[in-house]
C-alpha positions as CSV (number, residue, x, y, z in Angstrom):
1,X,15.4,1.1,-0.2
2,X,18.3,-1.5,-0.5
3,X,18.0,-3.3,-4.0
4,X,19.4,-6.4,-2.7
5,X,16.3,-7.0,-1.3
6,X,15.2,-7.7,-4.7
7,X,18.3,-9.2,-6.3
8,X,19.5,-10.6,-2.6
9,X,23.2,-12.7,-3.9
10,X,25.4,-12.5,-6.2
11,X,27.6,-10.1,-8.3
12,X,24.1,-8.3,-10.1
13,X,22.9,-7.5,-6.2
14,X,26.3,-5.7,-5.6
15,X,26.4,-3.9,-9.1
16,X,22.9,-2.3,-8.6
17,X,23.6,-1.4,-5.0
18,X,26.4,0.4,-6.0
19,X,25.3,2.3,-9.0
20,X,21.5,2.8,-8.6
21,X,21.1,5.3,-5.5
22,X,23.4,7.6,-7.8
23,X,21.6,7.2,-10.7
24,X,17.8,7.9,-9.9
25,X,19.0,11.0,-8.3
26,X,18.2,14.2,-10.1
27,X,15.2,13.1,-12.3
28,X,12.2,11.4,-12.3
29,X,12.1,7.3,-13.1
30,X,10.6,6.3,-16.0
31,X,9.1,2.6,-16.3
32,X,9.6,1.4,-19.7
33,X,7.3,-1.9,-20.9
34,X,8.2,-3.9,-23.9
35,X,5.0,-5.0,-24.8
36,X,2.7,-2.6,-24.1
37,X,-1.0,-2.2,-25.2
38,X,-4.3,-1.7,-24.3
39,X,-4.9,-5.2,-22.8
40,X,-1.9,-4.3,-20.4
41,X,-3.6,-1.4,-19.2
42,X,-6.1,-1.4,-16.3
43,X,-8.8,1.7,-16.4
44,X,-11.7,2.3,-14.2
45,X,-14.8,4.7,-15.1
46,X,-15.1,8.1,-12.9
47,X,-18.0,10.0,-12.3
48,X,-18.6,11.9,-15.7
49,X,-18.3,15.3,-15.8
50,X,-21.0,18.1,-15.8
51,X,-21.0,17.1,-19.6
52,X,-22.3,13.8,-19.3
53,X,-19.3,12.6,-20.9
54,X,-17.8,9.6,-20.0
55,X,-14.3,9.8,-18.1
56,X,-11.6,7.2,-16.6
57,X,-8.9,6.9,-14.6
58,X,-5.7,4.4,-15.4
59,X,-5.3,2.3,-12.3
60,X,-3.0,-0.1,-13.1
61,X,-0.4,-1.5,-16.1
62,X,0.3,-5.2,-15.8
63,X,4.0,-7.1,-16.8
């Protein structure tokens, strides 16, 4: 993935090309959110387990 293709001029485009590839290498990304909470979290309900006890499933966490 080229990162210019989300920051496509300009100085900012250039600087994250450059240092990006190197630094995701190695570790896992995290995605930090600054205001998250439970209204910025999308779940869905799963099939309950032999329990009966309800169970869900993240699916999405909006910006």
């Amino acid at each position: 993935m080229d990162v210019r293709e989300f920051w496509p001029t300009g100085s900012m485009a250039e600087f994250f090309a450059r240092h990006l590839p190197g630094a995701l290498q190695g570790h896992p990304s995290v995605a930090t959110h600054s205001d998250f909470h439970r209204g910025n979290i999308l779940v869905k309900e799963t099939s309950g387990d032999h329990s009966g006890a309800r169970q869900f499933k993240v699916t999405a966490i909006v910006d």
